[in-house]
MARMI-131570 format. One line per 10 residues: for each residue x, z, y of N, C-alpha, C, O. Coordinates in steps of 0.02 Angstrom, whole numbers, plus 50000, padded with zeros to 5 digits. Example, Ala and Ser with C-alpha at 12.3 -4.5 7.8 and 13.67 -1.06 7.14 Angstrom:
% MARMI-131570
50660:50390:49716:50615:50390:49775:50660:50390:49835:50712:50423:49834  50642:50354:49888:50684:50357:49947:50645:50394:50002:50670:50402:50057
END
This chain:
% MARMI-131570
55289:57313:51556:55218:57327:51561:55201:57359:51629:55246:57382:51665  55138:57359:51644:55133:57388:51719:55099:57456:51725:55075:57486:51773  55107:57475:51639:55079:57562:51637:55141:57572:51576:55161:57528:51539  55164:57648:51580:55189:57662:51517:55142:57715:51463:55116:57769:51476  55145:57675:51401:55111:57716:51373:55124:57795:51360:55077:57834:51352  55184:57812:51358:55198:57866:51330:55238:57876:51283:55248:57931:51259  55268:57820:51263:55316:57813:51197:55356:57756:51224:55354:57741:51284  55393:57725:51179:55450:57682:51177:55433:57620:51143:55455:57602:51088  55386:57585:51186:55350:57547:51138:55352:57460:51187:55317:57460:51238  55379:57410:51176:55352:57348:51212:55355:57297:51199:55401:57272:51167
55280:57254:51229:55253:57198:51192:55318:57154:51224:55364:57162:51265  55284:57090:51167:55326:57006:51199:55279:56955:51166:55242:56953:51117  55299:56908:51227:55239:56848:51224:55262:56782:51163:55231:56735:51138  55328:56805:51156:55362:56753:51129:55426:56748:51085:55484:56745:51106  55402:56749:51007:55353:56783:50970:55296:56830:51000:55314:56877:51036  55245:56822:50991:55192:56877:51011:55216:56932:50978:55243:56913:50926  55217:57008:50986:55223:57059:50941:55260:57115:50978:55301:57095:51020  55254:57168:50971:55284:57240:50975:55380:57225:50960:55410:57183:50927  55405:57286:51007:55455:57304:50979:55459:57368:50988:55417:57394:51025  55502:57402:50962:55485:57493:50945:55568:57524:50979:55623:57497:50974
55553:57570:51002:55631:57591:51040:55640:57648:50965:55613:57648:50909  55704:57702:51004:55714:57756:50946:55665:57782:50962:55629:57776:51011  55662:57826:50898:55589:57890:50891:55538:57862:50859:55495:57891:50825  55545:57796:50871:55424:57769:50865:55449:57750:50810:55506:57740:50790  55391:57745:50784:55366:57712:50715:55318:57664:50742:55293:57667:50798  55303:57602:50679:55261:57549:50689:55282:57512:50629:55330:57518:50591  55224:57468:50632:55233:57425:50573:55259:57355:50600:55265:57348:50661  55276:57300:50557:55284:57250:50581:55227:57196:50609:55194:57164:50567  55220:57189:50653:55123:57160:50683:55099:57107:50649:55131:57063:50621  55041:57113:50654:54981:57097:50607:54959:57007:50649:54911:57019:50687
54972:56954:50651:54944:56897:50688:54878:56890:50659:54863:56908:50602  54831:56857:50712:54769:56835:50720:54780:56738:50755:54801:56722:50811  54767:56712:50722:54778:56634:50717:54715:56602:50760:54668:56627:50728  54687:56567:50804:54671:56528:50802:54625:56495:50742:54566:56482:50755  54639:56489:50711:54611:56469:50651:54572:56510:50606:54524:56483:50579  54588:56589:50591:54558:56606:50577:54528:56650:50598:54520:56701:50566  54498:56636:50674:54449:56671:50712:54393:56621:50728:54341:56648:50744  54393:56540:50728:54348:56506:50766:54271:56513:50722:54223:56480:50742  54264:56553:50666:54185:56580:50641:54159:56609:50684:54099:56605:50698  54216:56654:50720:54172:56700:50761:54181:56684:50847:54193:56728:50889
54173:56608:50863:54198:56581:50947:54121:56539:50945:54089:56520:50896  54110:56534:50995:54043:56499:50996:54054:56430:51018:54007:56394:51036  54111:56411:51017:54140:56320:50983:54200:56334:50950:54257:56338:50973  54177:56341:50882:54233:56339:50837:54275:56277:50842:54323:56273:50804  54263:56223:50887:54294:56179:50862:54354:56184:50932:54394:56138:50942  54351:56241:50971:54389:56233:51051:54448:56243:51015:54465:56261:50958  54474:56224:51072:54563:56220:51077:54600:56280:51102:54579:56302:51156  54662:56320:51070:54678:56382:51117:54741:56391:51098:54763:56346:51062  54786:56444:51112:54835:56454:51081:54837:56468:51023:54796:56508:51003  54887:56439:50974:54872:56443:50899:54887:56533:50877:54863:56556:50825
54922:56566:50916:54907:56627:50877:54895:56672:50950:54936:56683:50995  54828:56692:50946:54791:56706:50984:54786:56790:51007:54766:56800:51064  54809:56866:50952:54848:56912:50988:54872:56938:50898:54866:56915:50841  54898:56991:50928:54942:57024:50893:54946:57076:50885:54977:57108:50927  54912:57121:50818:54884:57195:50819:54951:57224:50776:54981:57188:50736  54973:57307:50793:55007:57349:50755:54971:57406:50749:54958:57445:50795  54957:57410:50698:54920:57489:50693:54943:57541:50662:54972:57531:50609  54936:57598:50683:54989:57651:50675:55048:57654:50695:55095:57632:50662  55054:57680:50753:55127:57659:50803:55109:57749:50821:55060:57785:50812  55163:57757:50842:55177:57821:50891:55252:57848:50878:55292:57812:50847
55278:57927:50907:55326:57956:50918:55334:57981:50815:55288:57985:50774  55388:57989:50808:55398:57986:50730:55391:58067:50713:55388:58088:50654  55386:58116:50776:55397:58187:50784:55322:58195:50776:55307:58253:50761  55269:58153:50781:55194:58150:50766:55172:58153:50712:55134:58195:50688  55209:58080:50673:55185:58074:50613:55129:58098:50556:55071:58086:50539  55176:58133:50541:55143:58175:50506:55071:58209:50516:55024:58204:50478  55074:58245:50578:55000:58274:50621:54945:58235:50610:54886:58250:50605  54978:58168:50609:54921:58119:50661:54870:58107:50558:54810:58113:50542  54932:58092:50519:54889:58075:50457:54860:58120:50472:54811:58107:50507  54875:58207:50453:54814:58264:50434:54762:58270:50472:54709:58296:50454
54778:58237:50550:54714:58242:50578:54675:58182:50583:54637:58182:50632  54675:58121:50540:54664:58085:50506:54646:58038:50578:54594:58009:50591  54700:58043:50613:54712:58002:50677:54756:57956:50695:54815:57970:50704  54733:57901:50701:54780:57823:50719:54798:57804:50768:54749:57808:50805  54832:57788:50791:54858:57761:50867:54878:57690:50855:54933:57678:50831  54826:57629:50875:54825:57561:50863:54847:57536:50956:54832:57565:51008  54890:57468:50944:54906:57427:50990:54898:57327:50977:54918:57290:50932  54863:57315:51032:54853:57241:51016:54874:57210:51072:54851:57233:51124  54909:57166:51076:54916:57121:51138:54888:57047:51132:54887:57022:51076  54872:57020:51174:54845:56972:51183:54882:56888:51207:54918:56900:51255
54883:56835:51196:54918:56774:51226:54870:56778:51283:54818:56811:51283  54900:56730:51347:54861:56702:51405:54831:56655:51362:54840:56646:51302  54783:56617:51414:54750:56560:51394:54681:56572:51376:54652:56627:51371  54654:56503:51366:54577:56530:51350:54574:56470:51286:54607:56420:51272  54496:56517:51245:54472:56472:51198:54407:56428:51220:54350:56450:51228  54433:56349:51228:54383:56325:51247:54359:56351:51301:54405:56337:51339  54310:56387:51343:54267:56408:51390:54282:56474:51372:54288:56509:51423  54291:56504:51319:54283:56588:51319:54363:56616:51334:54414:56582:51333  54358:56664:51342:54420:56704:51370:54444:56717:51305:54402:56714:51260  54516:56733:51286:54537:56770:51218:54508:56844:51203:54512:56887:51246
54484:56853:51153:54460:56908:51151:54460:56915:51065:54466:56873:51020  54449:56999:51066:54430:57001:50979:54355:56977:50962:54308:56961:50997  54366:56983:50870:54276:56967:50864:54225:57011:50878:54250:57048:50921  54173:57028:50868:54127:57061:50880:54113:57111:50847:54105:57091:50789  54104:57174:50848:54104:57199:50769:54083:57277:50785:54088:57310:50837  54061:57290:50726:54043:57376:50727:54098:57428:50683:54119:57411:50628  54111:57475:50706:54173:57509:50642:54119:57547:50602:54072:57582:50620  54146:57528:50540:54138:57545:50471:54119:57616:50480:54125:57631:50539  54094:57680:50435:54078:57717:50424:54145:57750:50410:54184:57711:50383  54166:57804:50419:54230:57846:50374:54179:57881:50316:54122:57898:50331
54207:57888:50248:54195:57904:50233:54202:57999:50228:54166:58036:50194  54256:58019:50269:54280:58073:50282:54227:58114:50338:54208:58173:50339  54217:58077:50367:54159:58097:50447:54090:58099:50428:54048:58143:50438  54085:58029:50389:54020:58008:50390:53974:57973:50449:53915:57956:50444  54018:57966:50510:53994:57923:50570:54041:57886:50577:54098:57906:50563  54025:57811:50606:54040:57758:50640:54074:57786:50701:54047:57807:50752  54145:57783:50685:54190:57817:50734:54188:57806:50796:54174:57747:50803  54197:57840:50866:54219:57816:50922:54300:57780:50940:54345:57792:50900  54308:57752:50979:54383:57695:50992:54380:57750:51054:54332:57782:51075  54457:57749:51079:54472:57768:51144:54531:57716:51185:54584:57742:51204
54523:57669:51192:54540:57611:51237:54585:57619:51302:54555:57634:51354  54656:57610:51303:54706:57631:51359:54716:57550:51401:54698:57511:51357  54731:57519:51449:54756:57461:51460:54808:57460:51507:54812:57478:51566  54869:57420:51445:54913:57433:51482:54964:57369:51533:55006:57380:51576  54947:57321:51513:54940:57271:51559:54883:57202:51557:54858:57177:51507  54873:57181:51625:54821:57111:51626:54752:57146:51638:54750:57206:51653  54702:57113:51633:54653:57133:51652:54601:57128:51598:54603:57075:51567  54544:57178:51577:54504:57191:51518:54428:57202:51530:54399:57249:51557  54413:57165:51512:54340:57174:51498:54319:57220:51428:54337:57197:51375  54293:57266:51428:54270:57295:51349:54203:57282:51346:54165:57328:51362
54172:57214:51324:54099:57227:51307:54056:57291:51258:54082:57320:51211  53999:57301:51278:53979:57343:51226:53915:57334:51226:53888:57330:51281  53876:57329:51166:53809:57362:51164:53775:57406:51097:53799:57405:51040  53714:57444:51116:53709:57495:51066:53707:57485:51006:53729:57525:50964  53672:57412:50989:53655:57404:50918:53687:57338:50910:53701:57307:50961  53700:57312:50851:53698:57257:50819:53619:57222:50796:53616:57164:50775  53570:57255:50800:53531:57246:50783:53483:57194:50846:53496:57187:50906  53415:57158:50796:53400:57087:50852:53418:57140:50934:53464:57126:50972  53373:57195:50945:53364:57223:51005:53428:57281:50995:53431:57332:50961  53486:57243:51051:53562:57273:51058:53538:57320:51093:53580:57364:51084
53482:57351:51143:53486:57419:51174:53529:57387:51243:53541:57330:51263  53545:57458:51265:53570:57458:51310:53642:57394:51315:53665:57388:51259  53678:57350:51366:53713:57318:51351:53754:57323:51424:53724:57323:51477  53853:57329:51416:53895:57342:51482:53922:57314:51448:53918:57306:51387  53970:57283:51506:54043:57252:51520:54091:57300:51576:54088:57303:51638  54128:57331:51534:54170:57379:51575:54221:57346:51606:54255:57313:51567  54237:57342:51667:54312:57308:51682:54364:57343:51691:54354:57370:51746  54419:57362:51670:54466:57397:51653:54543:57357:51673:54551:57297:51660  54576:57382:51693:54651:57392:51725:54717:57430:51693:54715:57477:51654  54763:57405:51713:54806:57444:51686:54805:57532:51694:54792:57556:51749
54818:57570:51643:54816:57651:51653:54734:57667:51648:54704:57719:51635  54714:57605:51662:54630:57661:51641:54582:57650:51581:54590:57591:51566  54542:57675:51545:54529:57722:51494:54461:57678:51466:54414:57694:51502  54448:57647:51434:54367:57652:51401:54353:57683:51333:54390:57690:51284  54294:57698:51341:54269:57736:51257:54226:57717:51236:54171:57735:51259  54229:57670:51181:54177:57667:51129:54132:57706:51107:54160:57745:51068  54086:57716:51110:54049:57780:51077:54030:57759:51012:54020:57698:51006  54023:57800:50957:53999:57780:50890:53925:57754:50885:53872:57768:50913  53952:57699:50822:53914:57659:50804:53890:57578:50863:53849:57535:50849  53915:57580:50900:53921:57545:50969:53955:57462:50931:53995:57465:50884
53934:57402:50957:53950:57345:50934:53995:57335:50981:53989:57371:51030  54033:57301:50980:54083:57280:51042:54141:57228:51029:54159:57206:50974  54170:57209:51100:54228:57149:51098:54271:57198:51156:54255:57243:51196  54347:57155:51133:54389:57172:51186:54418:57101:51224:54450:57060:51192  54404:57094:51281:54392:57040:51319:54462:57013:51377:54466:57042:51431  54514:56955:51358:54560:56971:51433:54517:56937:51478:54488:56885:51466  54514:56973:51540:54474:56924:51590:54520:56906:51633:54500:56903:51691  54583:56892:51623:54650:56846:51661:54680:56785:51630:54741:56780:51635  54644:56735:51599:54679:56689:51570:54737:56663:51580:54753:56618:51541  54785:56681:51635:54850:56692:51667:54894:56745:51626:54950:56729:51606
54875:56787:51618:54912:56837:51609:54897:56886:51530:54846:56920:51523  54931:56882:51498:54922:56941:51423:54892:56989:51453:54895:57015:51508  54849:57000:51382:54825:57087:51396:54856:57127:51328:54862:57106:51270  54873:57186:51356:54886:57239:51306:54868:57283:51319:54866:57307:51376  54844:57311:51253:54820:57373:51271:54828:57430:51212:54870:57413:51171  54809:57469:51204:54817:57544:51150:54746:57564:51150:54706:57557:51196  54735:57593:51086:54700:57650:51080:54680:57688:51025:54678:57650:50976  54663:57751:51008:54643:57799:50978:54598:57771:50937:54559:57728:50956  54601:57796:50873:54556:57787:50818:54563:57813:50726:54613:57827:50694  54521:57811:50713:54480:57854:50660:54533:57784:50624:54533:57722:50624
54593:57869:50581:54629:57834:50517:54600:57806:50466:54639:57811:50418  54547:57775:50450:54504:57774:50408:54449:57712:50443:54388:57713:50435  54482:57667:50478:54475:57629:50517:54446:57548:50471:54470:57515:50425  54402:57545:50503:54376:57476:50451:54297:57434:50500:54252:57468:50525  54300:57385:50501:54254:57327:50539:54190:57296:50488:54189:57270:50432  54142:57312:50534:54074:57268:50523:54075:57224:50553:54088:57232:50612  54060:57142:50524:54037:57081:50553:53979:57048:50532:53956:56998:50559  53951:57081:50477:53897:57030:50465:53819:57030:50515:53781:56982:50522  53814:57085:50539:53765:57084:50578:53780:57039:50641:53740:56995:50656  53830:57046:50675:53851:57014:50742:53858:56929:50706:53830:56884:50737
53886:56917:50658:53917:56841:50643:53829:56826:50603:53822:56765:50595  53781:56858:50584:53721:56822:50593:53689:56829:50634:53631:56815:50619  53696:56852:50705:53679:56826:50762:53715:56765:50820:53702:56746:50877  53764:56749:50768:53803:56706:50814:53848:56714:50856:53882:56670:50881  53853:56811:50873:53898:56838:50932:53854:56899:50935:53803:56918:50906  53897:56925:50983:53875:56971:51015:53812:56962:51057:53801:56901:51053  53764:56988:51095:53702:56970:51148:53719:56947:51211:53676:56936:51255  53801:56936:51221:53803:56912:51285:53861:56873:51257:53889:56897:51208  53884:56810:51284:53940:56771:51271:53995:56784:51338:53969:56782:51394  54051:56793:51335:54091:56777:51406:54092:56733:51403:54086:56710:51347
54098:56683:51462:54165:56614:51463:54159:56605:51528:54111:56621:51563  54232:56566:51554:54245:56555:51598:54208:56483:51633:54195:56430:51604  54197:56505:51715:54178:56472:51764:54216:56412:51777:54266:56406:51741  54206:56367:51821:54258:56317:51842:54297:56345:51879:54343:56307:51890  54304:56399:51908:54354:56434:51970:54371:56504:51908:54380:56563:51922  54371:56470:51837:54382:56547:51786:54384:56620:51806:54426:56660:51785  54336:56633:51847:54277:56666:51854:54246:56694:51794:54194:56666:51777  54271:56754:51751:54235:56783:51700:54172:56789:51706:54161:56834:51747  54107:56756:51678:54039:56763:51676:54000:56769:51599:54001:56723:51558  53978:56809:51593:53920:56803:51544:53852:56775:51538:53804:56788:51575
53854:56726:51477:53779:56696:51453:53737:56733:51411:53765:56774:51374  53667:56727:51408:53626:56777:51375:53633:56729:51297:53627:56668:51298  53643:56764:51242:53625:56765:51178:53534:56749:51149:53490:56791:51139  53532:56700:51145:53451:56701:51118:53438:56716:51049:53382:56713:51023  53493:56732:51020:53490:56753:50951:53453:56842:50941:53430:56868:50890  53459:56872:51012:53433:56938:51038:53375:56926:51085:53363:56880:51124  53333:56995:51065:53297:57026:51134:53325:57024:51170:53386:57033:51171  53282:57009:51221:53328:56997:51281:53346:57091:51325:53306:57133:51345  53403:57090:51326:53407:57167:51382:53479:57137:51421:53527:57101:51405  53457:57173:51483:53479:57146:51541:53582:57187:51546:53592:57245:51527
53635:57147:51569:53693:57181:51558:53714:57218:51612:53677:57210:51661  53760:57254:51620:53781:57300:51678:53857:57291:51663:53890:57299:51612  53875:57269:51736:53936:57250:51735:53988:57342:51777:53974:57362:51834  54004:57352:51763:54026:57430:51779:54112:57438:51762:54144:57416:51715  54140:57487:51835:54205:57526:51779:54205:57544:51757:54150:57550:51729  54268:57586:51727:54273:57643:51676:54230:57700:51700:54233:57717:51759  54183:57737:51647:54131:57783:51645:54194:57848:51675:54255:57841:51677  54153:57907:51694:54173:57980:51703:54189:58005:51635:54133:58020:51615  54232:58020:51585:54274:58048:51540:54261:58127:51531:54263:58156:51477  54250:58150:51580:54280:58227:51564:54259:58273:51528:54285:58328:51517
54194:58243:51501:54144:58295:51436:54177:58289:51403:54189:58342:51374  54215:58229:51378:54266:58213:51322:54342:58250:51312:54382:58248:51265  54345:58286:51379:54414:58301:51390:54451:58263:51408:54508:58287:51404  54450:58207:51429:54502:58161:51430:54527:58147:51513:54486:58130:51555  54580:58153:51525:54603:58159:51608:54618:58110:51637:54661:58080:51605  54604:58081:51688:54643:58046:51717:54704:58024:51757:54712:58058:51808  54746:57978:51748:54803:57956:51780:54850:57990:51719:54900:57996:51755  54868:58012:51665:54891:58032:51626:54871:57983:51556:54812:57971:51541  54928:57958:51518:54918:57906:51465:54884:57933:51414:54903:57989:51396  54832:57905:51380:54798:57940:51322:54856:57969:51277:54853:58030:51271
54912:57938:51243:54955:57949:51207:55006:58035:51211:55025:58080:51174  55007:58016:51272:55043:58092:51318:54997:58160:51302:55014:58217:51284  54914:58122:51322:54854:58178:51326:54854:58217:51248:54828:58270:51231  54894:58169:51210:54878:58196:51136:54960:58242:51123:54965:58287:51081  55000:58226:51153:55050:58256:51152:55074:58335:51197:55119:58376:51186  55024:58329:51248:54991:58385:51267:54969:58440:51249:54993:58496:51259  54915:58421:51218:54882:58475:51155:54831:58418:51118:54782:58386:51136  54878:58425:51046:54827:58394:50985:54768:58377:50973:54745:58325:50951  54741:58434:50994:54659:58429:50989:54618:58397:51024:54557:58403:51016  54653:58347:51080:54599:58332:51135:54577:58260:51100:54528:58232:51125
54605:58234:51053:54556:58170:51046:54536:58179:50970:54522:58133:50932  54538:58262:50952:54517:58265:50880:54429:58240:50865:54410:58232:50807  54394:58232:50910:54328:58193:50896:54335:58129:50877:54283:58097:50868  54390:58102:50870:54399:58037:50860:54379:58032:50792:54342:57985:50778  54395:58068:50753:54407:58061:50722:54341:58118:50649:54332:58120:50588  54322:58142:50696:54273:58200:50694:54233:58207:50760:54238:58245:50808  54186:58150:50741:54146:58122:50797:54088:58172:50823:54061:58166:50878  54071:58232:50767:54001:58273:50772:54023:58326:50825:53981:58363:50850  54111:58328:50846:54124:58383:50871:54088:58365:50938:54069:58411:50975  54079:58310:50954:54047:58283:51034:53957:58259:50993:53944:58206:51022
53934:58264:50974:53873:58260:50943:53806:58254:51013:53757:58216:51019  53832:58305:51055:53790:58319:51118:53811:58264:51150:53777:58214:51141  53850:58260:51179:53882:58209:51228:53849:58145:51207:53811:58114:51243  53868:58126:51136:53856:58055:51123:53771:58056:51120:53753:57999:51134  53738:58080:51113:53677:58063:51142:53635:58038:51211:53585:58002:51215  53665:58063:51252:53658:58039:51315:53728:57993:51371:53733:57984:51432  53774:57972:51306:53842:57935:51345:53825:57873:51385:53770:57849:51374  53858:57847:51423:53867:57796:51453:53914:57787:51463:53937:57821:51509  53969:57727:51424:54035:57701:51432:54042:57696:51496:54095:57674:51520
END
């Protein structure tokens, strides 16, 4: 990989999937097919790699464990195949996270990338008028954040090259699609150019609001540091991504955020 996360952890293209050194824990990975993603591709009928990435959720140091349940905190990893679907880049579906019932808010994600190149779409609502709408572009070692209740995709914009990536999230972890999959997508579509050139098309299934293509936002209301792996930051001191999970503790912040 061309960042280390912080653990003993590395992908492969072939089998797609995780392997775990001593210490980590993980499950055995979760495939996403080709097949049963093209509901949510805007030509279900394109052609791509038949298993398209490869999620493990709940991975980390085994000396954690335990902590991470009580602080009802997950540490998820997905990697991605090269290639594209049809015109669009590989990417996840569209979706809003579920409510915890523990929090009572639509959790925030905290997004690490650790190799290839990432687009994190986002916009505020699922609803016809998405609000505000970015495309973050992201690199290996650097950071995006979902803010709660936020609709979003995770995007490779290297059809050359896998993306993997990590991130933080609310144990209690669960996906909304019906609002996004009765709009057809998200309010902006990626797909690739003839020189595959990552570009976005406007969604007419939405109000129209205009997108902002941007890096990774300034972090530090959040606590969160840079050049240091999110994974490490939690191994540091515990508490720094406890809003993840207990989203009201940043209540201020998320009112005026910008990914």
């Amino acid at each position: 990989m061309n960042f280390h996360p912080g653990f003993d952890i590395r992908y492969q293209a072939s089998p797609l999937g995780f392997t775990y050194g001593e210490g980590v824990f993980g499950p055995v990975p979760e495939l996403r097919t080709l097949e049963a993603i093209r509901k949510s591709l805007r030509d279900p009928r394109c052609q791509g790699p038949d298993v398209v990435y490869a999620i493990a959720m709940d991975v980390g140091k085994q000396e954690h464990r335990s902590a991470l349940a009580a602080q009802m905190l997950l540490y998820g990893t997905v990697t991605y195949a090269a290639g594209k679907l049809g015109r669009e880049p590989v990417r996840s579906q569209g979706h809003v996270h579920r409510r915890s019932t523990h929090s009572g808010w639509s959790p925030p994600e905290i997004y690490e990338i650790w190799s290839g190149r990432a687009v994190i779409y986002l916009q505020e609502s699922a609803d016809d008028n998405p609000g505000r709408c970015y495309a973050v572009e992201a690199g290996p070692g650097e950071v995006v954040v979902v803010p709660p209740g936020w609709a979003h995709m995770t995007i490779s914009a290297d059809p050359n090259s896998p993306l993997t990536f990590g991130a933080w999230c609310d144990r209690e972890y669960g996906f909304e699609y019906d609002q996004v999959r009765g709009h057809g997508g998200l309010a902006w579509f990626p797909v690739f150019d003839d020189t595959d050139h990552l570009v976005f098309e406007a969604n007419p299934a939405y109000f129209s609001s205009p997108l902002v293509r941007k890096p990774p936002g300034d972090y530090s209301r959040l606590g969160i540091r840079t050049g240091v792996s999110i994974y490490r930051q939690y191994e540091d001191d515990p508490q720094t991504f406890q809003f993840v999970s207990q989203p009201a503790l940043m209540a201020e912040v998320w009112k005026s955020f910008t990914p």
